[in-house]
C-alpha atoms as a printed R data frame, in Angstrom:
    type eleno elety resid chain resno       x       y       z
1   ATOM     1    CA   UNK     A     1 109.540  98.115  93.774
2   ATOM     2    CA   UNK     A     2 106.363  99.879  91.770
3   ATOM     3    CA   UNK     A     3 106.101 103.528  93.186
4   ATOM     4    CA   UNK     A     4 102.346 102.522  92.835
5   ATOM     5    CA   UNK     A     5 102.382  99.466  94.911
6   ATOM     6    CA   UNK     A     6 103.775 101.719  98.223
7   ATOM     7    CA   UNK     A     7 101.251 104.601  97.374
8   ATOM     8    CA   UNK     A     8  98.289 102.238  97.680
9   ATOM     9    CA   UNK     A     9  99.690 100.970 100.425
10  ATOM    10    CA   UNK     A    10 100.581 104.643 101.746
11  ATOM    11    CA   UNK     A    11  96.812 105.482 100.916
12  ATOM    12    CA   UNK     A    12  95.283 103.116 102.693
13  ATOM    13    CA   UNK     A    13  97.274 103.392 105.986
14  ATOM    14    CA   UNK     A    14  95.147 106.678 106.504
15  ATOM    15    CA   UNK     A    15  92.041 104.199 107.118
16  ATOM    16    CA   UNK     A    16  93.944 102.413 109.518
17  ATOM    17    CA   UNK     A    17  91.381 102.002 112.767
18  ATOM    18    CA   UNK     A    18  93.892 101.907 115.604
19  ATOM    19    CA   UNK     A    19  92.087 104.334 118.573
20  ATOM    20    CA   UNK     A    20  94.312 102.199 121.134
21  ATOM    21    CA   UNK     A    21  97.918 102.295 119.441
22  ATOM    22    CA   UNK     A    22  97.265 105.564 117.058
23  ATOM    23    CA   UNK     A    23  99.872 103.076 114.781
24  ATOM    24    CA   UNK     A    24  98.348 102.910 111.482
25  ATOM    25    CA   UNK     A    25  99.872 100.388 108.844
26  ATOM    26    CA   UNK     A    26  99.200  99.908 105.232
27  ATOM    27    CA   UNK     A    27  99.992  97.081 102.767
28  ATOM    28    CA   UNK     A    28  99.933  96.471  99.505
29  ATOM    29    CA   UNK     A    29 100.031  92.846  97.523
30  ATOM    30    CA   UNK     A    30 100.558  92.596  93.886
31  ATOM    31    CA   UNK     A    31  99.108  89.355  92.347
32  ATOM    32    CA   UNK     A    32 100.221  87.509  89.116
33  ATOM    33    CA   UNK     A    33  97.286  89.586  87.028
34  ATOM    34    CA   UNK     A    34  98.736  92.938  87.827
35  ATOM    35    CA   UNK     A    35  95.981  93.609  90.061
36  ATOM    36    CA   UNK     A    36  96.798  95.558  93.373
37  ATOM    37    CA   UNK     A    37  94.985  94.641  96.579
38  ATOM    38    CA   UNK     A    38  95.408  96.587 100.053
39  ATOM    39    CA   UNK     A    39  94.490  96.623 103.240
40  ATOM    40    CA   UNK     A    40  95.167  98.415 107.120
41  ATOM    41    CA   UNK     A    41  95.823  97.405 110.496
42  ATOM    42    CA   UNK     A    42  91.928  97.848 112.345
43  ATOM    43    CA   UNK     A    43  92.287  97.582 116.173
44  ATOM    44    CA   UNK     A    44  89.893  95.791 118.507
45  ATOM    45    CA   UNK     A    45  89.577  97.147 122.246
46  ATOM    46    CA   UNK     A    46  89.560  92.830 122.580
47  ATOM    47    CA   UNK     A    47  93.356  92.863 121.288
48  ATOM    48    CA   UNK     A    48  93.435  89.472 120.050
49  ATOM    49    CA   UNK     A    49  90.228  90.455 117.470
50  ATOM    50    CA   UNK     A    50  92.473  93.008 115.517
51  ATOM    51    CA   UNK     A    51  93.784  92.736 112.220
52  ATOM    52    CA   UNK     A    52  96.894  93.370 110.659
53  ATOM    53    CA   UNK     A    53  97.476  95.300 107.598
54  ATOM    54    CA   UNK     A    54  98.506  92.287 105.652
55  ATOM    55    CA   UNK     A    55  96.199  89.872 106.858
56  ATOM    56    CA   UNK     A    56  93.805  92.415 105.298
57  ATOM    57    CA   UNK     A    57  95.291  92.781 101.802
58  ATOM    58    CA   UNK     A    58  95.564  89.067 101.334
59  ATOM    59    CA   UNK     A    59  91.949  88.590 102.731
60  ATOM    60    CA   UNK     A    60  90.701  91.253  99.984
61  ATOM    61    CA   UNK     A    61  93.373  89.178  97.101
62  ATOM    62    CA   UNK     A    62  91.679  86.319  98.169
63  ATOM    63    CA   UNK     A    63  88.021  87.884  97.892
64  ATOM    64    CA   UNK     A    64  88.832  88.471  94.273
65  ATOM    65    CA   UNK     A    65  89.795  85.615  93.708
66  ATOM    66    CA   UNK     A    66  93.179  85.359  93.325
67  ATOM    67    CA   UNK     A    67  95.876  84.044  95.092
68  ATOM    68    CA   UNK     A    68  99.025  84.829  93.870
69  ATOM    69    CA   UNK     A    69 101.256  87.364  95.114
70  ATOM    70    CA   UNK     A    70 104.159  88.779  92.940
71  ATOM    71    CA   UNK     A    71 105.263  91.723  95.138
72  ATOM    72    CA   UNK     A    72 105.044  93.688  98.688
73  ATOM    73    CA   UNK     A    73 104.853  96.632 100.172
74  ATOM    74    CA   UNK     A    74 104.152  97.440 103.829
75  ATOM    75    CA   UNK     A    75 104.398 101.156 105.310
76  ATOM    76    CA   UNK     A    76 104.150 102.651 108.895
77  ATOM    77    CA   UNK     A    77 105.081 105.919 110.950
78  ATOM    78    CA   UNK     A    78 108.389 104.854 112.729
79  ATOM    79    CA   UNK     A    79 112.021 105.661 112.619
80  ATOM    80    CA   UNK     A    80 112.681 102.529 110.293
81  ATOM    81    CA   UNK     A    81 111.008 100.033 108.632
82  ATOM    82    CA   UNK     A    82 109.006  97.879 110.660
83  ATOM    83    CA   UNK     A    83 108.799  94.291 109.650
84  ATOM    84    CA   UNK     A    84 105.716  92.216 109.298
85  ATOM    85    CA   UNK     A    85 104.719  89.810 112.279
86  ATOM    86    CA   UNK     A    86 105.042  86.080 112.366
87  ATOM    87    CA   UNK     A    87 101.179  85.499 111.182
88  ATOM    88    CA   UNK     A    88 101.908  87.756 108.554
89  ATOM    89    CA   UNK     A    89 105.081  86.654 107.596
90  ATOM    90    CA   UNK     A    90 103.310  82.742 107.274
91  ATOM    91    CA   UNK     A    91 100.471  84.497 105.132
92  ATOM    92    CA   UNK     A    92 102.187  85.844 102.873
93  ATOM    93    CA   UNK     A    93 104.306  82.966 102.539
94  ATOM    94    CA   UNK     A    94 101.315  80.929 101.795
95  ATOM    95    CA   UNK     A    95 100.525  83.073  98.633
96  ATOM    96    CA   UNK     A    96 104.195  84.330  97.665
97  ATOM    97    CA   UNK     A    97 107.135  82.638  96.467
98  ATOM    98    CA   UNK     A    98 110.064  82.661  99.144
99  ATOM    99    CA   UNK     A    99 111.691  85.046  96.210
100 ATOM   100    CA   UNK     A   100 109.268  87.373  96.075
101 ATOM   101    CA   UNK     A   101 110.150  91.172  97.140
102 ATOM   102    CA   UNK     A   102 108.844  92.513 100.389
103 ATOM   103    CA   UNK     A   103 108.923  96.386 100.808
104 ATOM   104    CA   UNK     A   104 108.897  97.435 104.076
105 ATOM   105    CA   UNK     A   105 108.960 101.577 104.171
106 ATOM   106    CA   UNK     A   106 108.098 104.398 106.671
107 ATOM   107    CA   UNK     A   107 106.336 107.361 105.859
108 ATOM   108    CA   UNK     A   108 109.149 109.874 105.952
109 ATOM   109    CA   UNK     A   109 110.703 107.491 103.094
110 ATOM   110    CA   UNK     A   110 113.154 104.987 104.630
111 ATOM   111    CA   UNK     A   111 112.711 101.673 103.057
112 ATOM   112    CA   UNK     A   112 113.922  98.113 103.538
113 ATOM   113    CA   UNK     A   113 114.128  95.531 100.875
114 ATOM   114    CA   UNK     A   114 113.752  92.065 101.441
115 ATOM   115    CA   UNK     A   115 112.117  88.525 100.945
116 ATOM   116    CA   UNK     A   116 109.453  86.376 102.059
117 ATOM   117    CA   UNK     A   117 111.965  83.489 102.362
118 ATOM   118    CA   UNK     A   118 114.423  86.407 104.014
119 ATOM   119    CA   UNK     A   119 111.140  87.362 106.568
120 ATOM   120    CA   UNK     A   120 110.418  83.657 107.037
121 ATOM   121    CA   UNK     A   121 113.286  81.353 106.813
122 ATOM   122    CA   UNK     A   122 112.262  77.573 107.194
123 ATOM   123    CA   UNK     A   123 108.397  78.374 106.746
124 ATOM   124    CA   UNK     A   124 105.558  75.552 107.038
125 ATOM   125    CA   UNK     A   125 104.115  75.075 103.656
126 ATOM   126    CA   UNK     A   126 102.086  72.349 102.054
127 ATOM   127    CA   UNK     A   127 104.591  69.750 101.629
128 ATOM   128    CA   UNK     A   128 105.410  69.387 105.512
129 ATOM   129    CA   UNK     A   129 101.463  67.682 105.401
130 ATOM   130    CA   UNK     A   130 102.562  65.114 102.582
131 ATOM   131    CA   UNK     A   131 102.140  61.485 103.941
132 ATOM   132    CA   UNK     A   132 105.255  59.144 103.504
């Protein structure tokens, strides 16, 4: 993985809003272009209304207008890596090949490699909704 990839993802963690967990998570997508887009987790006292860090990256990808994704990094303050959740894991496999490299990282600098197809094995994608 790009060193710059985790350090925009490592930068933005610090805007994390999370006043109710204090656990503030960072990711970073890289699209086909090059371009990197990030975004952080931001906590809602209504916990359902939060947003995770990589439902925010993809939201600001996709306010660009691009929607490609070529890599992944994700970063939070734990012991190890801590994996994306289920929503995020079916985001990103909407805009990333199942081959595509998913960093998951800490901020003392424990990392996990992986895959969207690894994180999301059997994932619903566009041809499930093709008529016979």
């Amino acid at each position: 993985m790009s060193d710059d990839l985790l350090a925009a993802a490592r930068t933005v963690r610090e805007n994390a809003h999370a006043p109710y967990s204090n656990f503030k998570v960072g990711a970073a997508v890289r699209t086909k272009s090059g371009a990197i887009y990030s975004g952080c987790n931001v906590e809602n006292v209504a916990y359902p209304e939060g947003t995770c860090a990589e439902a925010g990256a993809i939201a600001a990808m996709a306010a660009a207008g691009e929607y490609e994704i070529t890599e992944v990094a994700v970063i939070a303050d734990s012991p190890e890596p801590v994996p994306c959740c289920g929503g995020c894991r079916q985001k990103l496999a909407e805009f990333a090949a199942r081959d595509v490299t998913v960093t998951l990282a800490t901020i003392s600098g424990v990392t996990l490699v992986t895959t969207v197809g690894d994180l999301l094995p059997g994932a619903f994608d566009a041809s499930h909704m093709d008529k016979a």
